[in-house]
Structures are given as C-alpha cells and as structure tokens.
C-alpha positions, -999 to +999 in steps of 0.1 A: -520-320+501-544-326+528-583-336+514-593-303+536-570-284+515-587-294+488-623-288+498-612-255+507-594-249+473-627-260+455-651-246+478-665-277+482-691-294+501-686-330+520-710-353+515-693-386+531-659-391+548-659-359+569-633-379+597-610-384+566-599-350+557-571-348+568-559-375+547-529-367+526-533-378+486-506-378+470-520-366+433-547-361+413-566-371+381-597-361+363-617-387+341-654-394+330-643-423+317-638-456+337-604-463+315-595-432+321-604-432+357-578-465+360-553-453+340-552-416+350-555-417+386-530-436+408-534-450+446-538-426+472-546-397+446-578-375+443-605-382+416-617-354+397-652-365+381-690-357+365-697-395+368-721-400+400-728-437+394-722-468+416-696-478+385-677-449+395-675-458+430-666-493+423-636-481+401-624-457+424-622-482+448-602-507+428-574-474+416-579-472+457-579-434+453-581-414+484-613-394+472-635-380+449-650-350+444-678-345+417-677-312+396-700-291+381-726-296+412-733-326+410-745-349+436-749-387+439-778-402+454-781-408+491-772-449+480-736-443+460-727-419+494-743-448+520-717-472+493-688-443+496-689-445+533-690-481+538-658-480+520-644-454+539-643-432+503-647-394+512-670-376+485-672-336+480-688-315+456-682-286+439-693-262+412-665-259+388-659-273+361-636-302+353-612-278+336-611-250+366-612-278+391-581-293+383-567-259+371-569-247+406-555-276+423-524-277+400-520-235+405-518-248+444-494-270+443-515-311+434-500-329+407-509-357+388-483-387+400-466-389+361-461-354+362-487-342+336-516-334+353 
C-alpha cells in the first residue's frame, strides 16, 4: 500500500514527508509503547501511534519504519517534525482512534507483517 493510500484511508493530514508518499510499506503496527513499537512493527511498515515525543521518533527510526501517523489528533511539535524530516520520516495525523485507525487499514487490505495485525 502506497503512504497516500493511507492518508486518504485515514483522512489524514501530512505534516512532514509530503515527497514520500508514494512510498510503498509493506505493513503496519500500532503501539504506545516503545517495546511494543520494536517488536510490533517491522522495516518498511507504517506506525500507528498517540506517542508524539522525540523517543518515539528515535524508535521508529531504529524499527526503520516507513511512517507514522499519530491518532486521535494529535500533533507533535514543530521540533519532533523538523527531527522527522531530517530523517526523511513522513508524519500524518488523523482523528481516529487507535482501534478505527488500524481497523480501517486492515478492512483495505494493510496487514501487520506476522499476519496478526
């Protein structure tokens, strides 16, 4: 699935990476937990999350997904999206939940990469 396929699925608004989306990932994941961000979401895969911090970033980074996008409308601050795009890390937001968020990307086809997402 291409990342604008997924901002169009979530109705959701880029905030850094806007040259990337048409990226493929591979999967997703959803986590608010760094543990579970590292073992839930695998390389090349879309990050489901609430967590806006520069941890979260830093974590994605090292699972080298191929984006994130922030549920529930939330937004990072202007430093964690300068951070995003010096890593080449696209961001979007949207307003559904965690739950309806990944719901609506597995009803359209996105999968986690083991199968049970």
């Amino acid at each position: 699935m291409k990342l604008y396929e997924v901002r169009d699925i979530l109705n959701a608004d880029v905030l850094s990476g806007v040259e990337f989306m048409d990226q493929t990932v591979f999967g997703g994941g959803s986590a608010d937990l760094m543990d579970d961000i590292l073992s839930a979401v695998a390389n090349g895969s879309v990050l489901l999350t609430g967590l806006t911090t520069e941890q979260a970033i830093r974590t994605a980074q090292i699972a080298k997904v191929g984006g994130i996008v922030y549920v529930r409308g939330k937004r990072p601050d202007q430093d964690i999206v300068t951070l995003a795009e010096s890593l080449s890390l696209p961001l979007m937001t949207t307003r559904f939940s965690l739950f309806v968020a990944s719901g609506k990307l597995y009803m359209n086809g996105l999968r986690g990469l083991d199968g049970s997402w």
